[in-house]
Structure formats: structure tokens, C-alpha cells
N, C-alpha and C positions, 0 to 999 in steps of 0.2 A: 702250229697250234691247232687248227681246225683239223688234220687230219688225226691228230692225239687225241682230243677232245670226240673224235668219232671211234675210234678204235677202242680207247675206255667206255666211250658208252658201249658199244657193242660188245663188248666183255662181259659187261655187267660190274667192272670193278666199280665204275666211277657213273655215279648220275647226272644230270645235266648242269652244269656249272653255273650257269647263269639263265635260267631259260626265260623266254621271252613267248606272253601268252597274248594273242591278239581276235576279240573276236572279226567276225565280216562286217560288221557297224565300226572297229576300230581300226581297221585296214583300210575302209573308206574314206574315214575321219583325215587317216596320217596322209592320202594321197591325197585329197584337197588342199591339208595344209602343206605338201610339198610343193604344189601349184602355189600358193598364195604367196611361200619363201619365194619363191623368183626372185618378187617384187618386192616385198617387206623385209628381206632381213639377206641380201645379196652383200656380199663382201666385199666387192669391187670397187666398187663408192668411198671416197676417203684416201687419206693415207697414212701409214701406218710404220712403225721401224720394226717392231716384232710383231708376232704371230703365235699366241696360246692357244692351245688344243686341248681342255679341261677334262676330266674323266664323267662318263654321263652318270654316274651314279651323286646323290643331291643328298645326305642325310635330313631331313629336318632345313631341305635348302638351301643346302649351303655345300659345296664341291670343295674340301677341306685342304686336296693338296696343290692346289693353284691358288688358294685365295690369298694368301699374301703376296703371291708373287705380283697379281691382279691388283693390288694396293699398289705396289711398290711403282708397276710398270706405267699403273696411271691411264692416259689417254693416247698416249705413244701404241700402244698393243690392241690389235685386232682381236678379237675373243671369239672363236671357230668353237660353237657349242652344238653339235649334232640334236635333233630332238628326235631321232628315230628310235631309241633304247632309252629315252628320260625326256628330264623337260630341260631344256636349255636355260642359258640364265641369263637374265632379264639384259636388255640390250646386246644381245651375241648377234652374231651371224653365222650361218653356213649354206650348204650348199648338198643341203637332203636331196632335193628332186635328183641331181643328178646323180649322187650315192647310188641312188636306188635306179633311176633309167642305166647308171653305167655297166649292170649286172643283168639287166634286163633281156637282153639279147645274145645268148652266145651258145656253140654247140653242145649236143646232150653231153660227147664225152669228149678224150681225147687221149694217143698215148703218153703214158704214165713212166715211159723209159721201164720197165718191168717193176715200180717201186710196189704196187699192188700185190702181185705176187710173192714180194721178198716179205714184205709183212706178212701175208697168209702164212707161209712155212715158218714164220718164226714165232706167229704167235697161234694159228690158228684161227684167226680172224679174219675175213676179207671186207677192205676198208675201199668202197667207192672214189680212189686217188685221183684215176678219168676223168670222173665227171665234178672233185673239186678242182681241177686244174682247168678243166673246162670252162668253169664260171670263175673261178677268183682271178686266173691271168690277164683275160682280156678288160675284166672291171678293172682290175690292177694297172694296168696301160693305159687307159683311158681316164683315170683319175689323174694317174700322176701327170698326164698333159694337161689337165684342168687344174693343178694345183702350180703346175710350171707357172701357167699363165697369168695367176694369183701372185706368188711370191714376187714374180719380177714388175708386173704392175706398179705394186709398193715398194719396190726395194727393200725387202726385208731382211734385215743384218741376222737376225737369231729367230728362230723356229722350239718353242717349248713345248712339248706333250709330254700327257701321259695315255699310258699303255701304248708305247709304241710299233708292239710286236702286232699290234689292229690297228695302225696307220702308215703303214708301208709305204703306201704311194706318196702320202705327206715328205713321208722322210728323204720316199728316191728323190720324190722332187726337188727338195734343199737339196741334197748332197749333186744332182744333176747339176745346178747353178753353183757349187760351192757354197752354202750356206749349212752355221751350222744349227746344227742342232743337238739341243738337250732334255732328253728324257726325265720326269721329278718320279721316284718311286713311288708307287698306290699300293704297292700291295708284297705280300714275301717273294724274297728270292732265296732260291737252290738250286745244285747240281739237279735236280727233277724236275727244275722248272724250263720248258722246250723253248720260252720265251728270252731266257738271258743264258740258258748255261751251255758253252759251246766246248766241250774239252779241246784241250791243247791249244786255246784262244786261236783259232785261224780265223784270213780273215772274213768276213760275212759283209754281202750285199748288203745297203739298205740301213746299217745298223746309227743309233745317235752317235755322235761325237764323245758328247760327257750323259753320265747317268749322276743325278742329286742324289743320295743316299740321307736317311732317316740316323742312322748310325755308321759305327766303321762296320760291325757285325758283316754290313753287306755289300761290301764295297772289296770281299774279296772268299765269299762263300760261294760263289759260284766260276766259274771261268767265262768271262766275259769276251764278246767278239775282237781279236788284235785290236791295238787300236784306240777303244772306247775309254774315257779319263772316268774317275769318281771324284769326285767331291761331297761332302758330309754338309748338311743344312740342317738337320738337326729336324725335331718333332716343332713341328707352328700349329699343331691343331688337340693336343694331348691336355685333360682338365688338371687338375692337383687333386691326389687323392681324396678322397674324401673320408668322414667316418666308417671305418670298417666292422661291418654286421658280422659279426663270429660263427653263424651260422650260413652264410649266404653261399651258395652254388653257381654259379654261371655254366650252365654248358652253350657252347656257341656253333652252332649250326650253321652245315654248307648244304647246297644242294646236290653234293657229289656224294654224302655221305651220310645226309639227313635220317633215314630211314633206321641203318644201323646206329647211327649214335643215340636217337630215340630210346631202343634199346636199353642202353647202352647207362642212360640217364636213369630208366626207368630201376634196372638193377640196382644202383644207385643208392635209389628214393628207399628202396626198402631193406636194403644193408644198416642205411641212416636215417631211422625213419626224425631222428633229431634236426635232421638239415633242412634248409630252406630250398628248395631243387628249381632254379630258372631255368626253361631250357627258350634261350633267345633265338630267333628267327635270324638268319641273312638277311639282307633288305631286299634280294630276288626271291626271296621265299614267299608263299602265303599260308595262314593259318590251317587252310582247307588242305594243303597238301599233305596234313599229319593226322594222325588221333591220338591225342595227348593224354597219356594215362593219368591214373588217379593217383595223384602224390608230387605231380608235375604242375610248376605255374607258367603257362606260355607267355612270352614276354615279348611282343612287336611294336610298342610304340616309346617315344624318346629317344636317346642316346644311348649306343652299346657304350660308348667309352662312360658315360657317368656312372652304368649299372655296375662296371667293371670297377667304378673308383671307390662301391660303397660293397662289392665282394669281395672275402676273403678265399674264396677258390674259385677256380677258374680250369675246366674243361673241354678240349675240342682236337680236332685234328692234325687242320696243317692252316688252319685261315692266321690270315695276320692277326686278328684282337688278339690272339696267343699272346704274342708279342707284345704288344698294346696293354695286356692286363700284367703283362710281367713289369712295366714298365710303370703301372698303377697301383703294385704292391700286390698283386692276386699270388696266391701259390696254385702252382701251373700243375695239371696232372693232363699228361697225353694219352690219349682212348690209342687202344690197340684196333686200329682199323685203316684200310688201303691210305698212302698217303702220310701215315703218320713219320716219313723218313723225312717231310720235313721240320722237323725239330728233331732229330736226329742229334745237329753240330748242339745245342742249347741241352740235351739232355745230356749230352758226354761233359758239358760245363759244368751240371748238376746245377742248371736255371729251372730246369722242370724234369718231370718224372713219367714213365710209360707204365701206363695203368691199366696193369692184365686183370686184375680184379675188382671187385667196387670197393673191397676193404682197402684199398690203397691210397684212395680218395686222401686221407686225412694225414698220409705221409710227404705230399708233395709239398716240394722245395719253394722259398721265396726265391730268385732269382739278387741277387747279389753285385750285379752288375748291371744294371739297367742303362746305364749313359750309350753303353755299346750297341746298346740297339736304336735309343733316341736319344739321340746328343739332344744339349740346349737350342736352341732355334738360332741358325747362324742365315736364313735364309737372305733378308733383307738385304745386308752387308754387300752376301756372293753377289745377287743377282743384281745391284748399285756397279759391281765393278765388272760386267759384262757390257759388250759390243751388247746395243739393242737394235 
């Protein structure tokens, strides 16, 4: 994933995904308080039958696809919240200082087996492979010794994260002692996606046991590593629609694609000068990163999902609210821009529509099938009849 995510940005197809801005006052900040974890929020202490690994993204504070599980599991579960990309949630533990010292020392480069080179010739791109193997291997080995030492402490029966294709060493570590683990979906899956889709299912290092799936939709759109089980838990965090504004526009902004979809909206606004035109923020986005033209209402604070529950259209790429709003009653129209091959399978359903012009806007399809992408919430139930 990091070496994709460098390669697009060096292209130019794709902007920074999630980018993470820190000044020297907040660099200082984060490395005090990585001193201060040692002591105050060490995981060692206790014990524990599972092991949650939450996603550091908080909307309105709240980590939406752990928190029932977080109900369910009680006081039985350790709660591993990194606060190095967010803020942790209240009572977690982890073990930042050492995240961050275990990266800290390692050579500038190193060989690549020739992978650098097979990229340049295939795409034209020369992507620094050396010097991410450099630093991510030896952090990589030295975590997963520090997370050996964790799980077996506690006797931890199940290991749950999310985004596990960014906790590797968590996961070697379970799967080193045999322990399993389970992946809860955050976000879309596709064949495009470097993080779940492996043709011809071989099998893969490293990978969870079961993946929790949102719907069946994705429990078999992509090819997942030999191996890996799905199970459907359904949507625990999706409102009920709400009253639908017959004017309302959602366009939903990533930071891989911000800049064009801008645009993108903007054409839009003046095709209809009748419509209401939202163009909502990422939650890694910030307002300064754009100039919102005149006809556009920038939209950063509350809930995408409520915005989504009182829009009647809904606009964006490849991000999940896609999903999410199809799921809310939005009729879905896909911007023709890099990425948009993830709604590919959904646009061949005719859940949503690929929108080469802005007069297209007000042909796109209600999705008709909703359950398939968010079943009813089956979560509590699964995760009652797991080993903990």
C-alpha cells in the first residue's frame, strides 16, 4: 500500500490520501506525550481475553466500526488506540513511543530484488522501493516482537482490527502464536484495492483469518488472500433516512481527488443553477486546502452520514459514503475521474451512474438494493458466539 500510494502520488493520478500535517510545536507535543504513554496508558498491566485495534479516525468522537463490538466485549478487551494519526479513546492503551522509536533507526536504503526498476519500465515512474524497505522492514520486526510479548502476557484468544493492511506486525504477531484474528471493514473494497484484492486468492503472509463484512456486496468483490473466511455483520452505525431536500447535492470529497472533483461540482452548480450544491470535506481534509467557488456551500462540521440522510443526490469517486448514501436513499452519480473503477461492479447493477457531463446529475439511479451493501446489524450476536 505505501509503495502504491507513492507511485500515484508521483504520477500525479492520485493526491495524498490521508495526509497528515504536523507543525514543530506539534511534533514536540506528540513526542512528550509518547514519553508520558510509557507510563500512563502501557498495556501490559491487567489482563485481558481480546485485543481491539480501533480505526484512528473519531467522527464527532465516536470510532463507529468498533463501537459496538467495544459494548459487547465489555471489560474482557484491551482497547489498543494509537494517538499518533487521532486522538485515542478515552481509557485505551497503546504503545506510540515505541511505534515511533521502532522506525527510528534503520538504513537509508536497501536492495529492492530489482522491484524498483520493474515499476519504472512499466510505468515510468521511479518509486524509492530501497529506502521503503529500508525503514518499514526492520520497524516491522521489531514491532511484531513487541506485540509477541503483548498477546502472550494476556493470553489473548482473538485479536480484532481495523485496517489491517497498517498493522501487519499486530497480525504477524497473532498468527506467530496462532491466534486469531479478525479484520471489521472501514472502508470500500475492490479488485483496485492493494489492501484486500489478491488475484487468484494465493496464499499471503500476515493476512486476518475472517474479514466482518458491512454487506454480502463485499464479501466476494474482490479476491481475497487463500484462506481468509467473511462473515456479514451488517451496518451498526447508518441513521434512518431522513426527510429528503429535492434539491440537495452532496458531493463527497477525497484528498486523492479533491482538486478535480472541485471542478467537477463547480460545472455542476451552473448547469443547475436550481440545486443546492454541498461539496463536503473528508474528515483529513481542511477547508484551506480548497477555493470554493461561488455557487458551492463547503460543508465540514456534523455528520456526512445525516447530510447524506436529508440529500437527494449524491456525488463522488470511489470513497465509501458512496455507499453509505446509496444505502440512505441518495441517487448516486459517479464523477468521471481517476479511481472511479471503484463503483464499476454497482454501476453495471444500475445502483449508480457515471457522470461525463453535469446534465447527467439528475438522471442517476436510486440503488434498489441496499441490504447488499448494509445488511441489518447482525454484529452483537457474531461477535457473543466467538472464542474472546
Amino acid at each position: 500500500m505505501r509503495v502504491f500510494h507513492e507511485l500515484t502520488r508521483r504520477t500525479g493520478i492520485h493526491g495524498a490520501p490521508h495526509p497528515v500535517r504536523r507543525t514543530p510545536y506539534d511534533k514536540a507535543a506528540l513526542v512528550a506525550k509518547h514519553v508520558a504513554g510509557i507510563v500512563t496508558r502501557s498495556p501490559f498491566p491487567g489482563r485481558y481475553d481480546a485485543l481491539v485495534v480501533p480505526h484512528p479516525r473519531k467522527p464527532n468522537g465516536v470510532e463507529i466500526y468498533t463501537d459496538e463490538l467495544r459494548k459487547t466485549l465489555g471489560d474482557n478487551a484491551l482497547i489498543l488506540d494509537s494517538g499518533i494519526n487521532g486522538t485515542p479513546l478515552p481509557g485505551s492503551k497503546n504503545l506510540d513511543f515505541f511505534t515511533s522509536a521502532a522506525g527510528a533507526i534503520h538504513p537509508r536504503t536497501t536492495d529492492d530484488r530489482g522491484i524498483g526498476s520493474a515499476l519504472e519500465k512499466l510505468t515510468g515512474v521511479r518509486v524509492p522501493v530501497g529506502a521503503i524497505l529500508a525503514r518499514e522492514v526492520p520497524k516491522h520486526l521489531r514491532l511484531r516482537a513487541l506485540y509477541r510479548a503483548l498477546l502472550k502476557r494476556h493470553r489473548i484468544k482473538t485479536v480484532y482490527v481495523v485496517v489491517a493492511y497498517f498493522h501487519q506486525h499486530i497480525v504477524g504477531a497473532a498468527r506467530d502464536l496462532g491466534i486469531r484474528v479478525v479484520e471489521l471493514q472501514h472502508g470500500a473494497i475492490s479488485p483496485f484495492h492493494l489492501g484486500y484484492s489478491y488475484p487468484g486468492r494465493p496464499m499471503v503472509a500476515d493476512q486476518p483469518d475472517d474479514l466482518w463484512c458491512f454487506g454480502s456486496y463485499w464479501t466476494d468483490v474482490a479476491d481475497l488472500p487463500a484462506g481468509m473466511r467473511t462473515e456479514v455483520i451488517g451496518a451498526t452505525f447508518l441513521p434512518k433516512p431522513g426527510p429528503k431536500d429535492p434539491n440537495r447535492v452532496v458531493f463527497l470529497s477525497q484528498g486523492t481527488v479533491g482538486a478535480e472533483l472541485i471542478r467537477t461540482a463547480d460545472a455542476v452548480a451552473k448547469q443547475h443553477p436550481e440545486l443546492e450544491i454541498v461539496y463536503r470535506l473528508h474528515p483529513s481534509e481542511r477547508p484551506e486546502d480548497y477555493t470554493i467557488p461561488a455557487g458551492l456551500q463547503l460543508s465540514t462540521g456534523g455528520s456526512t452520514l445525516d447530510l447524506l440522510a436529508t440529500a437527494t443526490y449524491q456525488v463522488g469517486v470511489s470513497t465509501t459514503a458512496l455507499f453509505e448514501g446509496m444505502a440512505l436513499g441518495c441517487r448516486t452519480a459517479v464523477a468521471d475521474l481517476p479511481g472511479h473503477e471503484y463503483l464499476d461492479p454497482a454501476i453495471a447493477k444500475g445502483h449508480a451512474a457515471l457522470m461525463t457531463r453535469p446534465a447527467e446529475l439528475t438522471q442517476a439511479p436510486l440503488c434498489d438494493d441496499p441490504s447488499s451493501y448494509y445488511a441489518p446489524n447482525n454484529l452483537s450476536r457474531l461477535a457473543a458466539q466467538q472464542p474472546q
